[in-house]
N, C-alpha and C positions, 0 to 999 in steps of 0.2 A: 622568497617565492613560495605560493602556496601551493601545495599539492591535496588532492581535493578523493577521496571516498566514497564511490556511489555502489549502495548496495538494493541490486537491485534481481527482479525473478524474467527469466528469459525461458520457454522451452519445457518449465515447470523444472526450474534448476535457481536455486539463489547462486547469483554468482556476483563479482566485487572489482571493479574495474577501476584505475589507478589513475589520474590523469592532471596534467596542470593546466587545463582551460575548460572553466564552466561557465554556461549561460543559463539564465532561469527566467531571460525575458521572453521567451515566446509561451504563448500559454497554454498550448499541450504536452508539449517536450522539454526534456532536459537536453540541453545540448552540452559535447563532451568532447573537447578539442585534443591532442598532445599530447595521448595515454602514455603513461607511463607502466613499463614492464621490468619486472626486476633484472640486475645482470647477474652474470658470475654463474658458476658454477654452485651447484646444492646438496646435500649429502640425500636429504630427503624430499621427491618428486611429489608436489599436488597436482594429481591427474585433473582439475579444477582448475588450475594455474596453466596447466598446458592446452586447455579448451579453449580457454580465454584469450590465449596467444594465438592460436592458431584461428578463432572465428575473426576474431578483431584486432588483431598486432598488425595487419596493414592498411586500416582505416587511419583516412585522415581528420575525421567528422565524424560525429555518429549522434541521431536524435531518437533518446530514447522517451519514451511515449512518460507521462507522470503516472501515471495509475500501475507502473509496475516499482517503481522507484521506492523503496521502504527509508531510504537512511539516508544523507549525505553528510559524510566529513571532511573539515578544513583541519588543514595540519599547517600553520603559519611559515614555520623554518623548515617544510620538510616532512616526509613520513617517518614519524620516531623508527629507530633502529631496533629489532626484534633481538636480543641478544640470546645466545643457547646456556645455558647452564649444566656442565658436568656435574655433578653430583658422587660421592663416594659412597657408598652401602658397605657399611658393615653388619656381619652379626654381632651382637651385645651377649654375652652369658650371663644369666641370672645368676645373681648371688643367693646363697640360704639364705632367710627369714626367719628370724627370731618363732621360734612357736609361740603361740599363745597359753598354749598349757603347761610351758615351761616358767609360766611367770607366778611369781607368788599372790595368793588370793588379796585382792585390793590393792596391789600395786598398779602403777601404772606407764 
C-alpha cells in the first residue's frame, strides 16, 4: 500500500501531510483521503507535527487547492523508517610531529 507526501504552504507555513488516499482527478484540488499521523511516543516534539494533528487529525477529506501544493510523494511499501543514530565523540590527542628543522638538508 502507498503512502503518499504532500508538501504543501497553508497560513504562510510549509507544512507535510501524511496520507494513504490521493486524487489528482479534479482539476483545482488535490484531494487527500486517510491521513496518516505518526504513533508512539517521541523523545523529540515537532511543534509542526503537532499543528498538523491538531488542524487536520480529524478530517476525513480534505481538498487542497493545487497552486499551494509544491511536492507530492509516493512511497510504494510504505513511508521509509527514519532511523536515530547515537554517535560516540571522542577527544583524539595530537601526537608530536616530526619538525621540519630537525631534518637533515635534502632529505626527505
Amino acid at each position: 500500500m502507498s503512502i503518499y507526501r504532500v508538501h504543501f504552504k497553508w497560513k504562510e507555513k510549509e507544512l507535510v501531510l501524511r496520507a494513504r488516499g490521493l486524487d489528482l482527478t479534479h482539476p483545482y484540488f488535490v484531494s487527500i483521503t486517510d491521513l496518516v499521523f505518526p504513533e508512539g511516543r517521541k523523545i523529540i516534539i515537532d511543534p509542526s507535527e503537532d499543528e498538523v494533528r491538531r488542524t487536520f487529525g480529524k478530517a476525513d477529506h480534505l481538498m487542497i487547492p493545487f497552486q499551494t501544493v509544491h511536492l507530492i510523494e509516493e512511497y510504494k511499501d510504505g513511508e521509509p523508517e527514519q532511523t536515530a543514530v547515537v554517535r560516540d565523540f571522542r577527544v583524539v590527542e595530537e601526537t608530536e610531529q616530526d619538525d621540519p628543522s630537525d631534518d637533515e638538508p635534502g632529505s626527505f
